[in-house]
C-alpha positions as CSV (number, residue, x, y, z in Angstrom):
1,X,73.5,-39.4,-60.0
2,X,76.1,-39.8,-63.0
3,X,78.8,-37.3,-61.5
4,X,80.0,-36.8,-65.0
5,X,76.6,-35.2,-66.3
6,X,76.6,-32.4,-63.6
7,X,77.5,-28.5,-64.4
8,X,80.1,-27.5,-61.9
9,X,77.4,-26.3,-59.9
10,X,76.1,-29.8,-59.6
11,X,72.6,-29.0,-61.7
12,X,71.9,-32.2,-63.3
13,X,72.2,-31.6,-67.5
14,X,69.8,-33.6,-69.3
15,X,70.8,-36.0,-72.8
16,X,68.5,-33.9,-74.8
17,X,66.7,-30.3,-74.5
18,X,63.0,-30.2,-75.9
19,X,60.2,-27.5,-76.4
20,X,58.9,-28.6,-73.2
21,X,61.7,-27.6,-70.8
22,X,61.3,-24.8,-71.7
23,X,57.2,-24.3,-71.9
24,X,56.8,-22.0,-69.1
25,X,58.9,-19.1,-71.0
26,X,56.9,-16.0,-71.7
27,X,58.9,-14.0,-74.1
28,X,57.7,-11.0,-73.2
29,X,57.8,-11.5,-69.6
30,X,60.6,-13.4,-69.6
31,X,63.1,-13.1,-72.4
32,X,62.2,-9.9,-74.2
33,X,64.9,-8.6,-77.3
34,X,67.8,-7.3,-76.3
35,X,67.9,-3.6,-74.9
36,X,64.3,-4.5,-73.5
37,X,63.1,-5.4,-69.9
38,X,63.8,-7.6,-68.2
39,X,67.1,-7.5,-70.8
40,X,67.6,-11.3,-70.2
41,X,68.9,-11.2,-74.0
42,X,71.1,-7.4,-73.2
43,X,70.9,-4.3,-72.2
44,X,71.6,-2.9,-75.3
45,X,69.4,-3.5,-78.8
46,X,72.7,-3.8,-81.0
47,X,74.9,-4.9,-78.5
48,X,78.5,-5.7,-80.1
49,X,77.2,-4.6,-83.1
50,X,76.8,-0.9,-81.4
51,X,80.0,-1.1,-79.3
52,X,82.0,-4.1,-78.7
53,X,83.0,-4.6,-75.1
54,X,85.9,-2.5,-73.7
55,X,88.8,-5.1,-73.7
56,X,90.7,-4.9,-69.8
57,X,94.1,-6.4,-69.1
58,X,94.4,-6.6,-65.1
59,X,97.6,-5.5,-64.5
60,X,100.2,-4.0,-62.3
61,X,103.0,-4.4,-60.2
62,X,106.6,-2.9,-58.8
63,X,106.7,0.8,-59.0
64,X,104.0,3.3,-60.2
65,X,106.9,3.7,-63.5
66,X,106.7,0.2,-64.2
67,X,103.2,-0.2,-64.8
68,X,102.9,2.6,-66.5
69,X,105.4,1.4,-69.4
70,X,103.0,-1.8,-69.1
71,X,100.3,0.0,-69.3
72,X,101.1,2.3,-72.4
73,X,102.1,-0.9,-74.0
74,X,99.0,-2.6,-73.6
75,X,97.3,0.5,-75.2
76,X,99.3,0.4,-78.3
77,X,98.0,-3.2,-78.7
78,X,95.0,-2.5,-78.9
79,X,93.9,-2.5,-75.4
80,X,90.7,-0.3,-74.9
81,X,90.5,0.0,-71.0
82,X,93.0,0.1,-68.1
83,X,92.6,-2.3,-65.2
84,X,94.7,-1.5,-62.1
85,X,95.9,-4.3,-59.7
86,X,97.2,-2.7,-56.7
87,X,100.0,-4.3,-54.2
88,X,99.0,-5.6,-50.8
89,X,100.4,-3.0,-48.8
90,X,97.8,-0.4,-50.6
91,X,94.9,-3.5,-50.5
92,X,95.5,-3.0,-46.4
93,X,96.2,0.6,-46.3
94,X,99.9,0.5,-45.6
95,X,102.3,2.6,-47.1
96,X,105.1,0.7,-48.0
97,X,107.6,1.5,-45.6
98,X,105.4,0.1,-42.7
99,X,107.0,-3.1,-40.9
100,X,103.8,-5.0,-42.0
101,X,104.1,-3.9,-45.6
102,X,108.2,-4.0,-46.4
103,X,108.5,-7.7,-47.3
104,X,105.0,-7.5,-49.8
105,X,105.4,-4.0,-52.0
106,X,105.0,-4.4,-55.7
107,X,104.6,-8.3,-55.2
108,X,101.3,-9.0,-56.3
109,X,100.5,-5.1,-57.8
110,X,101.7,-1.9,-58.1
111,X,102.5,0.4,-54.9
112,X,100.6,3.5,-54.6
113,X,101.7,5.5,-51.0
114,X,100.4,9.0,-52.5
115,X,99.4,11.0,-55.6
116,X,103.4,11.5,-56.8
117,X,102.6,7.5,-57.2
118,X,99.4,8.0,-58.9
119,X,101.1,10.9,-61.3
120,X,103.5,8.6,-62.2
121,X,100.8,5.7,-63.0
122,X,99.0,7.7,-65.4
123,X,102.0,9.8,-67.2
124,X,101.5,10.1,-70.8
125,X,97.7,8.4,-70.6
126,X,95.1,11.4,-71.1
127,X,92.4,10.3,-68.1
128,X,89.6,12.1,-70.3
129,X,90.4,9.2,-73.1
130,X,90.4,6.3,-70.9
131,X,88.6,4.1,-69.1
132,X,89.7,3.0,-65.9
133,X,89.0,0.4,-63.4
134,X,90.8,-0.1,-60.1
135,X,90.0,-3.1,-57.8
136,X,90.4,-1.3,-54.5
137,X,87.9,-2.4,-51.5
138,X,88.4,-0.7,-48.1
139,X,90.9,2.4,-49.4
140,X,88.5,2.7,-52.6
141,X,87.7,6.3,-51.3
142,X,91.5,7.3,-51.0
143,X,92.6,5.9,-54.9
144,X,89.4,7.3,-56.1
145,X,90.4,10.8,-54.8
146,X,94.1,10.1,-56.0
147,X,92.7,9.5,-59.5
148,X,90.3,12.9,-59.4
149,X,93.8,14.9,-58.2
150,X,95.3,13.3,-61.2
151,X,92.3,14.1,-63.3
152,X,92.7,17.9,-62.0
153,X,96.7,18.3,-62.8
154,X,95.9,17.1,-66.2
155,X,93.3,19.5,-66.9
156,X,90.3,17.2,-66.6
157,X,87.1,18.3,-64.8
158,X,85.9,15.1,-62.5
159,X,82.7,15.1,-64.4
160,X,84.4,14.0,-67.7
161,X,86.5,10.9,-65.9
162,X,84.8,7.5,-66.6
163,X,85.9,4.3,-64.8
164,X,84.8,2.0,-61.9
165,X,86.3,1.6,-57.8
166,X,85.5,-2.2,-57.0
167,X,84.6,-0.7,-53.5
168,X,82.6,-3.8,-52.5
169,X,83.4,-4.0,-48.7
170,X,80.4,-7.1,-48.3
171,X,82.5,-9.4,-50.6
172,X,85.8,-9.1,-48.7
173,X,83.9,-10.7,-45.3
174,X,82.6,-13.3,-47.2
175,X,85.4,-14.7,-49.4
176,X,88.4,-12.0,-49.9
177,X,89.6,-11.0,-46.4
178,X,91.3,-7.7,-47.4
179,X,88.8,-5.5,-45.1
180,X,90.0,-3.1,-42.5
181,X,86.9,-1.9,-40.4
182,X,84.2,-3.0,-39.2
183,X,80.8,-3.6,-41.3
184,X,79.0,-0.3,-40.2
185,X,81.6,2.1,-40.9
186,X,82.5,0.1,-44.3
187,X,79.4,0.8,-45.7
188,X,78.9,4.7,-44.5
189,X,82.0,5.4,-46.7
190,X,80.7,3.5,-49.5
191,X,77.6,5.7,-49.4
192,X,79.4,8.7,-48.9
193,X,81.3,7.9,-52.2
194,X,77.6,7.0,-53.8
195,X,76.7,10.4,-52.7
196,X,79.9,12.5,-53.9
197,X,80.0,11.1,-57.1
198,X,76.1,11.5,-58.1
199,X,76.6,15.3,-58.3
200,X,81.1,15.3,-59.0
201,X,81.9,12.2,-61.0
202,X,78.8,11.2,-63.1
203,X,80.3,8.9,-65.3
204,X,81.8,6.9,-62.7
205,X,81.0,3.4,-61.5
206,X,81.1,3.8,-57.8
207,X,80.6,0.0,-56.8
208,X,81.7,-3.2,-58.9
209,X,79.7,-5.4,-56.9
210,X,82.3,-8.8,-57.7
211,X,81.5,-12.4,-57.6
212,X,84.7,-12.9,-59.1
213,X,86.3,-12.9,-55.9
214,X,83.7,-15.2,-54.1
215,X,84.1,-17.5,-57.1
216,X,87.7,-17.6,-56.6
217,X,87.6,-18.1,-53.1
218,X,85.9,-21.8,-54.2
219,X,81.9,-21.2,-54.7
220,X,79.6,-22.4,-57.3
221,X,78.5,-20.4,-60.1
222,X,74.9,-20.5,-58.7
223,X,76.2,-19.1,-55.0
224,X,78.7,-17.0,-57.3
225,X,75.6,-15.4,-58.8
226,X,73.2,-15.1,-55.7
227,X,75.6,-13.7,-53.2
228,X,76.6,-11.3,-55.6
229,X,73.5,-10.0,-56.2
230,X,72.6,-10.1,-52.8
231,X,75.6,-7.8,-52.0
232,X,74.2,-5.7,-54.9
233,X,70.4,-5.2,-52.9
234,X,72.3,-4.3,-49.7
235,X,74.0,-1.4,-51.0
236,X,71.1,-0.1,-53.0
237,X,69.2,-0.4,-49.0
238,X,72.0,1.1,-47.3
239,X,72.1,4.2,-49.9
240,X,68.1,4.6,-49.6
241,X,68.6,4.2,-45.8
242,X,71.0,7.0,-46.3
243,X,68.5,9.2,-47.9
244,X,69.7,8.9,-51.6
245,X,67.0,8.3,-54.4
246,X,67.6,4.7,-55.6
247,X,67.3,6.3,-59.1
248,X,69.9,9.0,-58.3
249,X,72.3,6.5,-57.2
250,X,71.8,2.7,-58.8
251,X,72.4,3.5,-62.6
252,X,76.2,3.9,-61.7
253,X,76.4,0.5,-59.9
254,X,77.8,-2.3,-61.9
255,X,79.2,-6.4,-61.4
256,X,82.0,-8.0,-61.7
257,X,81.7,-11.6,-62.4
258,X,83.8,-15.1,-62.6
259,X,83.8,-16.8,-66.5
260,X,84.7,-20.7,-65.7
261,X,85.0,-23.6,-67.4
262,X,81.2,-24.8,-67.7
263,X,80.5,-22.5,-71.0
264,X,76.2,-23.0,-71.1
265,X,76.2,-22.6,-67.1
266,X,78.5,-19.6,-67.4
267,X,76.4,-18.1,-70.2
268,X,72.8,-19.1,-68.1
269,X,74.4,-17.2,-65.1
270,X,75.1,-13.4,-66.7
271,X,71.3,-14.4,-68.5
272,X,69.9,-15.0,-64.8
273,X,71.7,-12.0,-63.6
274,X,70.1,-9.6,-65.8
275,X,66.7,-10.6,-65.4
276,X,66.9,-11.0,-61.6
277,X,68.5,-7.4,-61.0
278,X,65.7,-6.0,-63.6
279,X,62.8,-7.1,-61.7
280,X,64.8,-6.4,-58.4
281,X,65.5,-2.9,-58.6
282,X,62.1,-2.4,-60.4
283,X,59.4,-4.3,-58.4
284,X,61.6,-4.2,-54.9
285,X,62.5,-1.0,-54.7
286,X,60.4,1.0,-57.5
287,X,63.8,1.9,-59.8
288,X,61.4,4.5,-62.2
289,X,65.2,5.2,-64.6
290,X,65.7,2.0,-67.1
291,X,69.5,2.5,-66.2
292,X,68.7,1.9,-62.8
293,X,67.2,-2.1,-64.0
294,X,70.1,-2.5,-66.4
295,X,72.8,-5.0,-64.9
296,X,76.2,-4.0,-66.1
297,X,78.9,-6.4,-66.1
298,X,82.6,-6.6,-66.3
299,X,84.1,-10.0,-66.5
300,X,87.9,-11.6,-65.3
301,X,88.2,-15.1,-66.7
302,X,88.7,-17.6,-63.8
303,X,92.1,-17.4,-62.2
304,X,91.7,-20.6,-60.1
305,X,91.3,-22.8,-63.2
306,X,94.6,-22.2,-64.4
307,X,97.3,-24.8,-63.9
308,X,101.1,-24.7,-63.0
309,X,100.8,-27.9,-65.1
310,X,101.1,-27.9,-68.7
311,X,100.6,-23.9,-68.8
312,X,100.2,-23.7,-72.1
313,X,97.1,-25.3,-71.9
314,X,95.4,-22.0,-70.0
315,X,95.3,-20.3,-73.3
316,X,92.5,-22.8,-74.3
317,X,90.7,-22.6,-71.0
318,X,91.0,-18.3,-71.0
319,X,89.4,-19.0,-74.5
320,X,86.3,-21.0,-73.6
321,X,86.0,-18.8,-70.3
322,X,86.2,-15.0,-73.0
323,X,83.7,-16.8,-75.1
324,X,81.2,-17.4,-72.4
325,X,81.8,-14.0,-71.1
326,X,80.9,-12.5,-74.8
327,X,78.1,-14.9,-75.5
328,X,76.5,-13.9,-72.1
329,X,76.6,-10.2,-73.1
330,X,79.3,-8.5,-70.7
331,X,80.5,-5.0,-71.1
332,X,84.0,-5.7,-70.6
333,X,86.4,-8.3,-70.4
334,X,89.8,-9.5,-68.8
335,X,91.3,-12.4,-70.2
336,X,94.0,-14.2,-67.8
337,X,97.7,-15.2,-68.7
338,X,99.0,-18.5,-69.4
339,X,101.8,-18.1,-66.6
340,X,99.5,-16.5,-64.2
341,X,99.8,-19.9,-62.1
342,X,103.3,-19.2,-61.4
343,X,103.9,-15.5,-61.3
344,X,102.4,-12.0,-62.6
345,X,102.1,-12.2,-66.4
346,X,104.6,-11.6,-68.0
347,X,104.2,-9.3,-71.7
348,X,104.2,-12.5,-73.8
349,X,101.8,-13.9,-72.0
350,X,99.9,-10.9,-71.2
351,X,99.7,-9.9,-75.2
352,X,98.7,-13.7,-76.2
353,X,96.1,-12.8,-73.4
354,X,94.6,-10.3,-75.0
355,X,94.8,-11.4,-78.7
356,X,92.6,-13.7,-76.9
357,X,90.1,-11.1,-76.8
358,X,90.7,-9.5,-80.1
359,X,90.3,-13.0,-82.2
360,X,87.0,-13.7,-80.7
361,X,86.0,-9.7,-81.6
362,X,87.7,-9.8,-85.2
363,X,87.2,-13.2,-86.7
364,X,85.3,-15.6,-85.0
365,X,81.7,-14.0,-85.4
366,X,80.5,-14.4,-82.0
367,X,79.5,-10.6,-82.2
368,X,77.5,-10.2,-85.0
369,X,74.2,-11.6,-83.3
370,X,73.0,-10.0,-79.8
371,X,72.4,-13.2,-77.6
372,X,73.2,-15.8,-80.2
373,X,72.2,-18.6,-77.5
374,X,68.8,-17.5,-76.9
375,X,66.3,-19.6,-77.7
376,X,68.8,-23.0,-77.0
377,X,66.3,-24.9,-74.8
378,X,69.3,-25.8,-72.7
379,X,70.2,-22.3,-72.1
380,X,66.9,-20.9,-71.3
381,X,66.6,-24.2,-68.6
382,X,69.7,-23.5,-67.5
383,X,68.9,-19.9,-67.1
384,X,65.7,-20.4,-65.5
385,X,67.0,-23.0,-63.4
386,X,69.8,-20.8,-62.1
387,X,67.3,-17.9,-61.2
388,X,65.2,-20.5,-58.9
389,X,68.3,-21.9,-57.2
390,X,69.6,-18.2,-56.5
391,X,65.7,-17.2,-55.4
392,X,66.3,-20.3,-52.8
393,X,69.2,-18.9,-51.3
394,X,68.2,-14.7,-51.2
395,X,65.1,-16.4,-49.2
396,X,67.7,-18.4,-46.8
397,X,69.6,-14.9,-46.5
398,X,67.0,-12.7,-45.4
399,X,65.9,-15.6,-43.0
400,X,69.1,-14.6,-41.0
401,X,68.6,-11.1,-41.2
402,X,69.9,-10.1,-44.6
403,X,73.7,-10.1,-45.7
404,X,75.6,-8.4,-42.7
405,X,73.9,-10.5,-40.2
406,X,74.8,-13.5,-42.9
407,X,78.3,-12.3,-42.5
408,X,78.3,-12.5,-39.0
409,X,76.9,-15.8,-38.4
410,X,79.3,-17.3,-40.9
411,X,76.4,-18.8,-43.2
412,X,78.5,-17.1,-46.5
413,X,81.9,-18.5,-45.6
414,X,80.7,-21.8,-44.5
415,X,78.7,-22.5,-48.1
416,X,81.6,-21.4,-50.2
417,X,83.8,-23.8,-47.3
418,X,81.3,-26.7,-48.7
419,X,81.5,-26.2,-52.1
420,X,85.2,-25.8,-52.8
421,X,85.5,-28.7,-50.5
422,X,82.9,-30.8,-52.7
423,X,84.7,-29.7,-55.8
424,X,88.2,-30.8,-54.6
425,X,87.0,-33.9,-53.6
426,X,85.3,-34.4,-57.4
427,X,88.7,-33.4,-59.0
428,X,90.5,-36.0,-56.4
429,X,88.2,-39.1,-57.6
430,X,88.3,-37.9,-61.5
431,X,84.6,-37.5,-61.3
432,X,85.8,-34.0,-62.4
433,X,88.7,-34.0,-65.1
434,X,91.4,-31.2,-65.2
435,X,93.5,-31.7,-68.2
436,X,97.1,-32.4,-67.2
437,X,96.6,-32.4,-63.4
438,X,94.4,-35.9,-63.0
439,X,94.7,-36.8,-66.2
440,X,96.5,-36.3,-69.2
441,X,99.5,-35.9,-67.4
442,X,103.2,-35.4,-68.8
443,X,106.8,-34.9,-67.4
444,X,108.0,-31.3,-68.2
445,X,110.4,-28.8,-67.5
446,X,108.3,-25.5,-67.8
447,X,109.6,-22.8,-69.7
448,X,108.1,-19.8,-69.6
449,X,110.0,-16.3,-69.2
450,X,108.7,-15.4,-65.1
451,X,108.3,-11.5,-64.2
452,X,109.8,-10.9,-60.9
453,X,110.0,-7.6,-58.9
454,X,113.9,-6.6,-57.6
455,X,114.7,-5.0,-54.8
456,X,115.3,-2.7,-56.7
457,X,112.1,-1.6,-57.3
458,X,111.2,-2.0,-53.7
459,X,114.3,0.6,-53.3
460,X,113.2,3.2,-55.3
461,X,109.3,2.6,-53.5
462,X,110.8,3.8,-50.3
463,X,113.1,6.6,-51.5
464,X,110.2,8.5,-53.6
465,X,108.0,7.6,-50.3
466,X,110.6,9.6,-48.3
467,X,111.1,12.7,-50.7
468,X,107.4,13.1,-50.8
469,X,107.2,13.1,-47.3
470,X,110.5,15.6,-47.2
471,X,109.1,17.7,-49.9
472,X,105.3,18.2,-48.8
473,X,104.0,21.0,-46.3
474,X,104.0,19.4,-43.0
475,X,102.0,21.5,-40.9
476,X,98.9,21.6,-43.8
477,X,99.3,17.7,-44.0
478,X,98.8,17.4,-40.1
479,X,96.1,20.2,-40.6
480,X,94.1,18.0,-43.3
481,X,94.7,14.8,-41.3
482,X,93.0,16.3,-38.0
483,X,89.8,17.7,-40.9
484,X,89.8,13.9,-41.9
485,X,89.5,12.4,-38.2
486,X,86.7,15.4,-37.3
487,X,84.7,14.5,-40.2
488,X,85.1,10.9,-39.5
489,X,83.3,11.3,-36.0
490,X,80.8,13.2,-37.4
491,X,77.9,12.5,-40.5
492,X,79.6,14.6,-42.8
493,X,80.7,13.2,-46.1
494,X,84.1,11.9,-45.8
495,X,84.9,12.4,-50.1
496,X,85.8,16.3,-49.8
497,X,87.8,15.8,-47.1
498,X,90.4,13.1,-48.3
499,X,90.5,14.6,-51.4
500,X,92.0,17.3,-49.5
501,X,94.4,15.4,-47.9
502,X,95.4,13.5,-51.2
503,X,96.1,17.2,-52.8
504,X,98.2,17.7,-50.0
505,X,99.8,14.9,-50.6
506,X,99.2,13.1,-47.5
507,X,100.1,9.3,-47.9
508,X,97.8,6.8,-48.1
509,X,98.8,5.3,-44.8
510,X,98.3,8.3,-43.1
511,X,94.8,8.6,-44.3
512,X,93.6,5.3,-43.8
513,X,95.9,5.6,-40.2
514,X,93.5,8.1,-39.1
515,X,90.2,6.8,-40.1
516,X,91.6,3.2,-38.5
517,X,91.8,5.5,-34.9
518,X,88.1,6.4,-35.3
519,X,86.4,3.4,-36.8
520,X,88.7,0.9,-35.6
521,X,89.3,-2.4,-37.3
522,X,87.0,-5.4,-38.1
523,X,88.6,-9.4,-36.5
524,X,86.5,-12.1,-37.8
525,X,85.0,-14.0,-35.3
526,X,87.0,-17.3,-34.9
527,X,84.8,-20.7,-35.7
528,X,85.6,-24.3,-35.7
């Protein structure tokens, strides 16, 4: 096998496409026109044409003022969503004055202890003229209630916010790591969040189910796509388990997916992942709402392809990576930095980022046509040939007992363990070539302007930290925390409850603090 005619999921790619690879396509069946099931082509008839996809710059870090100004900048370029990357310290459920947290705050995102943070965040942003996304996993219930507080001080009703809480729990024991308890618990506050917002935040997205991160973490596009939507049929089981109507529930769950290098594989992955979830939700588990069969997609272009080498060169890659991302029909997009290899963007980067975005929108015509690919016989191969290989693996899944117990036995961690190792080991005998790091290579001195958080910042964390604490109602905070740990022992619906805590301005820690005493917290089992 000719290493060098491989996708980068190792499916073999043929010299030349014909009629007959593609001969056992039923258009109907299988393609459809855009808008219509299974909604391989789209999920919408127009597509760009009707809306063009909301443009998302990830971003944050230092204080809560800090991104904000970055924020409000962004917007004034042109940017027509807010993305929010959140510190460690707040990934883990740490306020930032914890010994675990001190040495991390604002490093790799903003710092959020309580809703003066979250205040701050969104100052001069109207929340009911925004979108906004926030990749939160295990505290997703506490920044969700943060945002509705916010919401409420501004004058807008919870029903009028729009946005999406990654709150995808299965992904972080299979590739992330940034969980805090155990499976069971995990998933009863994701369904009480499914619940809450059904009847209090319709518009929200209350799961990004996200193969970005098991991309990252070293899989294949093809694992990328099948543990994702595995993940995705979990949660729709644990919410019918739960008592929800899939249809009451599933229209508000979305994905977040990986764009790579391999443009046609790319675009034959968001085509598979339509036309799987379609005839998932409505042959498995009798979805009767079209919304509930449409597979909604954000899209991050692929952090681990960018280089410390040569970093100018990421601007081309982020390119090819947004135009597989458009051609394949996402909803939204994030388009990576140049200098993201080396630090947090800075706002050069960051803006040629996301002028990115805007020249493929404005002049390079890739949105005129919905699906523009369809009908390539490569693509449609590709696509069927990435359904079958995903098929293989949801059958190799439910052999072990379905996703949790796949989680436990390691079978998740050890495939994406294979396949980064497989790729590494491509790149290190230049069966795979990445321009400037095994070949092409050149002496340089970079120079590109780094962002860097100050002390500083870190200072001012912990003094606004301490003055909320100083300033607050003491006694109702200790009240609402001892509500918080009743509820948690009990079935009730844990959303009400911290958003009573968040009003009171209880801190993040403190929340998550008490819900770590009664669910405890998750170790992964050690393996060799």
């Amino acid at each position: 096998m000719d290493e060098r005619y491989l996708t980068l999921s190792g499916i073999p790619i043929k010299n030349c496409y014909r009629p007959d690879d593609t001969r056992q396509l039923d258009y109907a069946r299988d393609l459809a026109d855009p808008g219509n099931y299974p909604f391989t082509r789209g999920i919408h008839r127009d597509m760009y044409r009707g809306r063009r996809w909301t443009m998302r710059q990830f971003s944050g870090f230092a204080t809560a003022q800090e991104s904000n100004e970055r924020y409000r900048y962004l917007l004034k370029q042109g940017q027509t969503g807010l993305s929010v990357a959140f510190d460690m310290p707040t990934i883990m459920g740490y306020d930032s004055d914890h010994p675990k947290a001190r040495s991390e705050v604002g490093l790799l995102g903003v710092a959020i202890d309580s809703l003066a943070d979250m205040e701050i965040l969104f100052s001069q942003i109207p929340l009911d003229e925004v979108s906004t996304s926030m990749t939160i996993n295990a505290p997703a219930a506490v920044l969700l209630a943060m945002y509705i507080a916010v919401g409420e001080k501004q004058g807008v009703a919870s029903q009028r916010l729009a946005g999406t809480i990654q709150n995808d729990i299965l992904k972080e024991y299979i590739a992330q790591n940034s969980y805090i308890f155990p499976p069971e618990p995990s998933l009863r506050i994701i369904t009480d969040i499914l619940s809450y917002c059904a009847k209090e935040v319709p518009r929200w997205n209350t799961i990004s189910i996200s193969g970005y991160h098991i991309r990252e973490a070293g899989s294949t596009a093809v694992q990328e796509l099948a543990f994702t939507l595995a993940d995705g049929m979990a949660y729709v089981e644990a919410g019918i388990a739960r008592g929800l109507a899939v249809d009451d529930f599933a229209p508000r769950l979305s994905f977040f997916f990986n764009a790579h290098n391999d443009l046609f594989e790319e675009v034959a992955k968001y085509r598979a992942a339509r036309r799987i979830w379609a005839r998932v939700m409505k042959e498995k588990y009798g979805a009767k709402d079209p919304r509930s069969w449409r597979l909604r997609f954000h899209t991050q272009t692929a952090g681990c392809s960018l280089t410390a080498q040569q970093p100018e060169n990421n601007i081309v890659r982020t390119t090819v990576q947004a135009l597989a991302a458009v051609l394949g029909g996402t909803q939204s997009l994030h388009t990576n930095s140049m200098d993201e290899a080396w630090a947090l963007p800075g706002e050069k980067a960051v803006t040629i980022a996301l002028r990115t975005q805007q020249i493929l929108a404005e002049e390079s015509g890739v949105a005129q046509a919905a699906d523009p690919l369809g009908g390539s016989y490569l693509v449609e191969a590709l696509t069927d040939e990435m359904e079958r290989l995903a098929q293989e693996y949801f059958d190799k899944i439910d052999r072990l007992g379905g996703v949790v117990s796949a989680i436990e036995k390691g079978f998740f961690q050890q495939e994406i363990a294979d396949a980064s190792y497989h790729y590494q080991n491509r790149v290190d005998k230049d069966e795979y070539v990445v321009v400037g790091v095994n070949r092409y290579q050149m002496e340089e001195n970079v120079e590109i302007p780094l962002l860097s958080v100050g002390q500083e910042s870190v200072r001012q964390q912990w003094k606004r930290l301490e003055r909320v604490r100083s300033e607050r109602d003491g006694q109702e905070v200790r009240r609402m925390l001892e509500d918080l740990k009743e509820c948690a022992q009990s079935d009730a619906n844990l959303m009400p409850v911290i958003l009573d805590a968040v009003r009171s301005f209880a801190t993040l820690g403190e929340i998550m603090g008490t819900l770590r005493s009664v669910f405890g917290e998750y170790r992964e089992p050690a393996r060799f």
